[in-house]
N, C-alpha and C positions, 0 to 999 in steps of 0.2 A: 504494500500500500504506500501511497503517497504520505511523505513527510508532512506535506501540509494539510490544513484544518478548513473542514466546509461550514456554513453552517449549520444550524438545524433544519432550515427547511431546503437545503441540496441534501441533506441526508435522510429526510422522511420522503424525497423523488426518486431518490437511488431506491430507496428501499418498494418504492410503488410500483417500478421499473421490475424488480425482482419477483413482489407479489404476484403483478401482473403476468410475469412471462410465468410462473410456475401454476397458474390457475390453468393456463394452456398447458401446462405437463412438459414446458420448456424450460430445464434448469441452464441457469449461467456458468457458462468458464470461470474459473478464478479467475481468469485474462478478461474476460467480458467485465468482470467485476472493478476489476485493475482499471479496465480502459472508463468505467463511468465514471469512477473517484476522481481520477486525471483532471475529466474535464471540467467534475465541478468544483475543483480545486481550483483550477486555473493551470494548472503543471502541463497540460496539451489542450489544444483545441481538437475540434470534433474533423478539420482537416486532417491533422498530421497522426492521428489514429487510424483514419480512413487508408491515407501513404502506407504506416505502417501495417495495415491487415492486408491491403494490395501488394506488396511486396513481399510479406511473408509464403503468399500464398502463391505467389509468380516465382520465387524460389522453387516451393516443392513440386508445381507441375512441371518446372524447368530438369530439378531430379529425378523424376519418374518418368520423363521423355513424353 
């Protein structure tokens, strides 16, 4: 997790985000978890999480040909 501190109400969104996606029976990544705190922290913008999941993912179809 991020060093830095949200406050209570980016931390009761994050939490509605999680409710929500588990009422669908969609659990989060710790990474998914990682990437929400980021933003409402301020520590990344919702671009430069987007870069890094694009990139992640342009690596492994690069290694599996």
């Amino acid at each position: 997790m991020s060093n830095k501190t949200i406050k209570p109400k980016q931390e009761k969104m994050i939490e509605q985000v999680i409710a929500t996606m588990a009422v669908e029976n969609m659990m989060l990544s710790r990474d998914c978890y990682k990437n929400l705190w980021a933003m409402a922290s301020g520590e990344k913008t919702r671009e430069q999480i987007t870069h890094e999941i694009t990139e992640k993912y342009k690596k492994k179809v690069l290694e599996t040909g």
